[in-house]
Every structure is written in structure tokens, then in C-alpha cells.
TIMISE-343775 format. One record per residue (C-alpha): x, y, z; residue in one letter. Coordinates in nm, 4 decimals, always signed. Example, Ala and Ser with C-alpha at 12.3 -4.5 7.8 and 13.67 -1.06 7.14 Angstrom:
(node (+1.2300 -0.4500 +0.7800) "a")
(node (+1.3670 -0.1060 +0.7140) "s")
END
This chain:
(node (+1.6693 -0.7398 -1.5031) "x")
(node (+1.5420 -0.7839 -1.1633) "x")
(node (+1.2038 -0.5209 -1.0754) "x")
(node (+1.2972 -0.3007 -0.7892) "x")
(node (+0.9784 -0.2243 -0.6546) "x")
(node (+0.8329 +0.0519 -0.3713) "x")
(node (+0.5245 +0.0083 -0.2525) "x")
(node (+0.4156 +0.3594 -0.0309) "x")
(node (+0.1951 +0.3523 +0.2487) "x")
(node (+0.0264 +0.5938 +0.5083) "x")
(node (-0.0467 +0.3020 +0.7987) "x")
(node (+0.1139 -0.0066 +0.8264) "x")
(node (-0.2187 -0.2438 +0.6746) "x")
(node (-0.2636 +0.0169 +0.3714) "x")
(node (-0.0467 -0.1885 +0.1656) "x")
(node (-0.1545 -0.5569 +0.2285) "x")
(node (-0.5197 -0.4758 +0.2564) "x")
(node (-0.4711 -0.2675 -0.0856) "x")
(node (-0.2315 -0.4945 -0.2803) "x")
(node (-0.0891 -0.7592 -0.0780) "x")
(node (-0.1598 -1.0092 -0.3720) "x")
(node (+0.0028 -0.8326 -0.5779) "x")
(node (+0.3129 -0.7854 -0.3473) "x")
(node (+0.3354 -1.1914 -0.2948) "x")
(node (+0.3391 -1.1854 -0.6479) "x")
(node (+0.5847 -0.9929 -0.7449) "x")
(node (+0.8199 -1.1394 -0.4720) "x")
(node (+0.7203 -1.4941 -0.4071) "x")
(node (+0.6160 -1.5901 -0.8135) "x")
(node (+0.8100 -1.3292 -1.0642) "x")
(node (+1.1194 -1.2501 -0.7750) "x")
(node (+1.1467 -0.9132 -0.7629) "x")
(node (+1.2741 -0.7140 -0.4494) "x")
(node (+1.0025 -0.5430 -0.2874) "x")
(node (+1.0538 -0.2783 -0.0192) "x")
(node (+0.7256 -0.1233 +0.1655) "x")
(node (+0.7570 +0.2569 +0.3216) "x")
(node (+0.5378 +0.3215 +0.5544) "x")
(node (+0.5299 +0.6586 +0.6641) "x")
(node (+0.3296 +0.7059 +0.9569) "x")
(node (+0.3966 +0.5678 +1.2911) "x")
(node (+0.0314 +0.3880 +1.2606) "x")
(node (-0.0991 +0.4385 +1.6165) "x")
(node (+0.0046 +0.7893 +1.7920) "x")
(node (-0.3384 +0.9495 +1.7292) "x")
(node (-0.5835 +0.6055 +1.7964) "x")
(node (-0.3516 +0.4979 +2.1029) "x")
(node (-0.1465 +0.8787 +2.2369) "x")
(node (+0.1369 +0.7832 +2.4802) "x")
(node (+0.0654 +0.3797 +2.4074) "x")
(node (+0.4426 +0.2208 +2.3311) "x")
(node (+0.2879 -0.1032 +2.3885) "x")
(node (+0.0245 -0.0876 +2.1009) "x")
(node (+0.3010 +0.0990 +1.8872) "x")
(node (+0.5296 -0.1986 +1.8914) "x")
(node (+0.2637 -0.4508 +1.8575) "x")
(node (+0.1959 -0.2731 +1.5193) "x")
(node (+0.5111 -0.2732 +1.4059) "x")
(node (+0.5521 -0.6261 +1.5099) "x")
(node (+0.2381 -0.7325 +1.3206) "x")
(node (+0.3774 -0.5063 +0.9902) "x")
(node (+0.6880 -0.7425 +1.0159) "x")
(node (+0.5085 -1.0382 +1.0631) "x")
(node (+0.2932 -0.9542 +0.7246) "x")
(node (+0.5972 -0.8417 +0.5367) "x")
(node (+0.7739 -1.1505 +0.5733) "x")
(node (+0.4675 -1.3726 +0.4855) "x")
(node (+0.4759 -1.1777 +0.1775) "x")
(node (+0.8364 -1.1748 +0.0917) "x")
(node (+0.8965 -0.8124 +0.1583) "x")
(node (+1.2834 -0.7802 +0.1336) "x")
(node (+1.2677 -0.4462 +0.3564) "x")
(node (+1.0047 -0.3021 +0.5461) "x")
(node (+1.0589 +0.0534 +0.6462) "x")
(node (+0.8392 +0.1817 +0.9451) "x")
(node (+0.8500 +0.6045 +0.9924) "x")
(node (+0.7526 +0.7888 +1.2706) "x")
(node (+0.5263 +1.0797 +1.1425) "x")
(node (+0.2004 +1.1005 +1.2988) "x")
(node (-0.0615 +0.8626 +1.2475) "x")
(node (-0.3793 +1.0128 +1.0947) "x")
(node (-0.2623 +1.3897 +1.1369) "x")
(node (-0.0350 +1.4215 +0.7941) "x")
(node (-0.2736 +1.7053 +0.7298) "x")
(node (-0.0857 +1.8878 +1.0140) "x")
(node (+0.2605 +1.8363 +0.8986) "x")
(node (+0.4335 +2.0425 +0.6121) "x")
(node (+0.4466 +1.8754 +0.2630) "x")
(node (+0.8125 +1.9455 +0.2145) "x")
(node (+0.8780 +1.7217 +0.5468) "x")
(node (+0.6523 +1.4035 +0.3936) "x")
(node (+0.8067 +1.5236 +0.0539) "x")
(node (+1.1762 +1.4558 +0.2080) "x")
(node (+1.0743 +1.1000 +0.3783) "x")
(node (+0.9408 +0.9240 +0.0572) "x")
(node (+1.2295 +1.1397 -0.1405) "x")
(node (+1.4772 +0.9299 +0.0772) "x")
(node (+1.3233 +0.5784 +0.0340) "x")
(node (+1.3055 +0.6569 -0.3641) "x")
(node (+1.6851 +0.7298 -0.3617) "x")
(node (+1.8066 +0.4554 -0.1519) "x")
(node (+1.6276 +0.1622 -0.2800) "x")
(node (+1.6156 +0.2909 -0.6610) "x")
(node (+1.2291 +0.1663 -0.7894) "x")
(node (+1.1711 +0.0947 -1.1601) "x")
(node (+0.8233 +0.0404 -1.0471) "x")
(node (+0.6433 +0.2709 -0.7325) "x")
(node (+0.2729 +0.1958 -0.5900) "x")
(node (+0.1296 +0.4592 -0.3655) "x")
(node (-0.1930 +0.4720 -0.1768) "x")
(node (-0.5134 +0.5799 -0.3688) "x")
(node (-0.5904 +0.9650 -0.2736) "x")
(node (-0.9398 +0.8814 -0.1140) "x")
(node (-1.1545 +0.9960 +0.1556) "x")
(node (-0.8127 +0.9437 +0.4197) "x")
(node (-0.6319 +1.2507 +0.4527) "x")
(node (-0.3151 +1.0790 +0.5129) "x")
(node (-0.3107 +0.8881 +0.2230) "x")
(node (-0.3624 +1.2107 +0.0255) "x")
(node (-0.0808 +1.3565 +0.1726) "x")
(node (+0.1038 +1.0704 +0.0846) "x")
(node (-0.0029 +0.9964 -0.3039) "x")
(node (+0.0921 +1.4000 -0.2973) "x")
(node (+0.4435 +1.3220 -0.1687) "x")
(node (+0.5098 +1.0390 -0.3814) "x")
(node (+0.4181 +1.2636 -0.6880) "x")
(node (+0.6813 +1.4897 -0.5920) "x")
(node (+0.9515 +1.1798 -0.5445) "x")
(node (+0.8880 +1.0073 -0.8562) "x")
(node (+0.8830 +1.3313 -1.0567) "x")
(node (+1.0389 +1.2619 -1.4009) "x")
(node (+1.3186 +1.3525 -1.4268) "x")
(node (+1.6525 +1.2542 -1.6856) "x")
(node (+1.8348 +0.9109 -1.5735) "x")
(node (+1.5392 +0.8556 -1.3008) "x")
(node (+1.5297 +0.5162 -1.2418) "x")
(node (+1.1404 +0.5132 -1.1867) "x")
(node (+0.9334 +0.3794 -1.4842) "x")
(node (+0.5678 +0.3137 -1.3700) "x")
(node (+0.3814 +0.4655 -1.0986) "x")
(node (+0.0379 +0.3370 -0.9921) "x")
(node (-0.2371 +0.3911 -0.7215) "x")
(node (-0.3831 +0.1180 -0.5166) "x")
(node (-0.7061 +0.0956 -0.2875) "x")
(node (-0.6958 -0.0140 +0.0892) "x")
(node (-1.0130 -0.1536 +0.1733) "x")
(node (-1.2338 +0.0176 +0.4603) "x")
(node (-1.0880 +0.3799 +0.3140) "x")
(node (-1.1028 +0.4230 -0.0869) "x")
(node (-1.5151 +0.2638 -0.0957) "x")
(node (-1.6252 +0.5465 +0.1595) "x")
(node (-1.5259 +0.8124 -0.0510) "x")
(node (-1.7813 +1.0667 -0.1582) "x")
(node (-1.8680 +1.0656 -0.5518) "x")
(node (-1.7491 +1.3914 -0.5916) "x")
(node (-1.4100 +1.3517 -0.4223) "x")
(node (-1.1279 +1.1512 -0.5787) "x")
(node (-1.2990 +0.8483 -0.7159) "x")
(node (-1.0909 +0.5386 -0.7772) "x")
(node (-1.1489 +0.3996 -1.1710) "x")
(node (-0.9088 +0.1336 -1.1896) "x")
(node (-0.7227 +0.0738 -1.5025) "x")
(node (-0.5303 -0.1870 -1.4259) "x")
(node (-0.5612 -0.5049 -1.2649) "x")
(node (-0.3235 -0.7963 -1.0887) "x")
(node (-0.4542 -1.1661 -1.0817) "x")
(node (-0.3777 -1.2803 -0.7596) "x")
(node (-0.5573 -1.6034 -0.7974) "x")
(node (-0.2337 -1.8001 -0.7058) "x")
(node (-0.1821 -1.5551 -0.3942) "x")
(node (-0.4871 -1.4478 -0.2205) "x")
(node (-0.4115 -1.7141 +0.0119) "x")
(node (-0.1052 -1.5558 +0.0856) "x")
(node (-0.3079 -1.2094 +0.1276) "x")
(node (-0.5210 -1.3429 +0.3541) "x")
(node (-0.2616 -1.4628 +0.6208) "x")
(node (-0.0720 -1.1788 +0.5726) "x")
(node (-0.3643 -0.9851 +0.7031) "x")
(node (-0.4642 -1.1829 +0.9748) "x")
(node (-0.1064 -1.1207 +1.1268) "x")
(node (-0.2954 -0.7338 +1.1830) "x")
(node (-0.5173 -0.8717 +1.5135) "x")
(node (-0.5271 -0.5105 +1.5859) "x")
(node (-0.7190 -0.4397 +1.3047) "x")
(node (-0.9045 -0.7551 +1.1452) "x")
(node (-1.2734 -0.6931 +1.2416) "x")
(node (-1.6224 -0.9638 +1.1916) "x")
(node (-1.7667 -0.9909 +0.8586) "x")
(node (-1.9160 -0.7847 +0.6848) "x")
(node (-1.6931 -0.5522 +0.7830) "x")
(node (-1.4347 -0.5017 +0.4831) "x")
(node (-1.1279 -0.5548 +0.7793) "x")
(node (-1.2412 -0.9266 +0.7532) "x")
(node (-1.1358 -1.2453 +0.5691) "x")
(node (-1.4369 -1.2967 +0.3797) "x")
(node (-1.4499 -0.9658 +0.2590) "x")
(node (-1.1007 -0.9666 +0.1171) "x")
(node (-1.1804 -1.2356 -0.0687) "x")
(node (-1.5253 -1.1516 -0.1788) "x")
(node (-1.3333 -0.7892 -0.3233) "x")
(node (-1.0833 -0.9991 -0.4750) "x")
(node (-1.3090 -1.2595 -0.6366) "x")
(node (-1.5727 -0.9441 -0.7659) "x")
(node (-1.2328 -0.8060 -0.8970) "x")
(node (-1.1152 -1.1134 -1.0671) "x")
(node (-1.4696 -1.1540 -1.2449) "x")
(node (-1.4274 -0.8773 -1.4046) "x")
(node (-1.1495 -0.9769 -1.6017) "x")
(node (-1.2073 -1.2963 -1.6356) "x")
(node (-0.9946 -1.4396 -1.3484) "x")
(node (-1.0539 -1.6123 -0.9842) "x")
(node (-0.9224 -1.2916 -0.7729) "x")
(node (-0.7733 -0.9749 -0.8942) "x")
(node (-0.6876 -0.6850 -0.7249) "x")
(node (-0.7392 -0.3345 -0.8842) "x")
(node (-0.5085 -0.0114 -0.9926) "x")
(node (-0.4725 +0.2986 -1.1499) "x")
(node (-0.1924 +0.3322 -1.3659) "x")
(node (-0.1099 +0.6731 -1.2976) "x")
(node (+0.2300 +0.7157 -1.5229) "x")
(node (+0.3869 +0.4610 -1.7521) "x")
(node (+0.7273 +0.5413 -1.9207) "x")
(node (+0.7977 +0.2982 -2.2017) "x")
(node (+1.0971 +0.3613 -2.4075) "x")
END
């Protein structure tokens, strides 16, 4: 049986910058069909009234999808870095949608970390991938965007990862996809850069004994 997977996202680098190892991976090497939701518009609140800078986004999401092998990338139009503003039951209905149209067996959200949008989100997706009888989800896990979940306070959700992805065949992979985000790639040693992607993924990987890893929290596992 083919994975159906759903990766959740706030802003339209949270996934690759989190996981996008692990999303080449499941696509590109093991096959699966991937679909990434992002939820937020990614650029009303840094660039209000810019269509320009919105479409270049959206164009650079697209352009990192397909690197990846992303089978459908879904772009929403909530507002960028205000989800704190907008009533749970309308993020609630968004990811609610994506979870019934494309079916997951497997769902990765965005760590609830220092971000306010992605705690909306990881809220939202806890609501969607409720269990429930004949639910087609099976495992749910949290992942950590770089430049967000590392500034968290200690006494705010801390991310403990529990599981891990080798990405050593697909960090490569990670790497372009990320550099297709010009908006947002920044100089080293800014964690936006190229050598800090790798240098997370290779600290990562030596910690389990592999070349480059990326990190999780398993947050539900149903194994009948």
C-alpha cells in the first residue's frame, strides 16, 4: 500500500526548512504521494498590499515542491503571521478540508514553538486528525523549521525529538529545494543558510549514527 502523506505548514519554507529530507524521501526513494498544505498566504503581514512578492512566494513554494517530488502543493490565503487573530474553528475548517480530500495515513505538522502561527496550526491539525472510527490517519508527528523552533524559550514548548529520518541520500535534494526560497535564504551563520542546514542535519545524523538526519516528535502512533 502506497503512504498518503500530509505534511502541514504555517509559511510556505516551514516544511522544507523543517523536513524537506524527509519529504524527498518519502517521494523520490520509498514513492509515496506527498501533498504539502500551507495555510497562510506567507507574505500579507512582511509585504501589506505587495502582489508582486506574494506571487514570487508562491512561485518559489512550487519551484521547491517539485524539486522534492511534492505531488500537490496547496497554497491558502489566511494571513501571514497574524493566525493569532483569526478564530480556531476557521484554521480548524482549512486543514479539516485538506485531511478529507487527500486521505493521509501519515500527517506532519509544524512544531508548536516560539511562532504563533505555527501554534495555531499544530492546534488545528490536532483537531483534523482527531481519532476517530474508520479515520484513515495512522501517525501524526511534529517537525522543527529552522530559524523558529531553536529560539524558543525553555519554558515554552520545547522540542525533544523522538524520532529521527536519515536523509543522508537527500540532503542534497534539501538543500536546492531551499535555495529556490531567494526571498528568504540569508549568509551563514544565519540558520536560513546552506551551511547551516547541513551543519543541523549532519549534528542530527551524529546522533544516531548516520551522515544527516532530520528530527521529530512522534506525537500519535496507531498500530493495529
Amino acid at each position: 500500500m502506497t503512504d498518503r502523506i500530509l505534511v502541514v505548514a504555517a509559511h510556505p519554507d516551514d516544511d522544507v526548512l523543517g523536513m524537506g529530507g524527509t519529504v524527498a524521501k518519502h517521494a523520490l526513494v520509498e514513492g509515496a504521494e506527498v501533498s504539502v498544505l500551507c495555510v497562510t498566504d506567507g507574505s500579507s503581514s512582511q509585504y501589506p498590499g505587495d502582489r508582486k512578492i506574494l506571487e514570487l512566494k508562491w512561485q518559489e513554494a512550487q519551484r521547491a515542491a517539485k524539486l522534492l517530488g511534492v505531488r500537490e502543493y496547496l497554497q491558502k490565503d489566511l494571513p501571514d503571521m497574524r493566525l493569532d487573530s483569526v478564530p480556531h474553528v476557521e484554521i480548524n475548517r482549512v486543514v479539516e478540508e485538506a485531511v478529507e480530500a487527500i486521505g493521509p495515513n501519515v500527517v506532519y505538522t509544524v512544531h508548536p514553538d516560539v511562532n504563533l502561527d505555527h501554534r495555531a496550526v499544530f492546534r488545528s491539525v490536532m483537531v483534523a486528525t482527531r481519532p476517530r472510527t474508520g479515520g484513515p490517519v495512522r501517525r501524526v508527528l511534529s517537525y522543527a523549521p529552522m530559524s523558529s523552533v531553536e529560539w524558543t524559550p525553555p519554558f515554552e514548548a520545547t522540542f525533544r525529538p523522538t524520532w529521527f529520518s536519515d536523509i543522508s541520500a537527500t540532503l542534497d535534494t534539501k538543500v536546492a529545494a531551499f535555495a529556490c526560497f531567494e526571498t528568504e535564504t540569508r549568509a551563514w551563520p544565519h540558520p536560513r543558510s546552506p551551511e547551516s542546514i547541513r551543519a543541523h542535519a549532519a549534528a542530527c545524523g551524529s546522533g544516531i549514527g548516520r551522515e544527516a538526519a532530520e528530527p521529530f516528535v512522534l506525537v500519535r502512533n496507531i498500530h493495529d
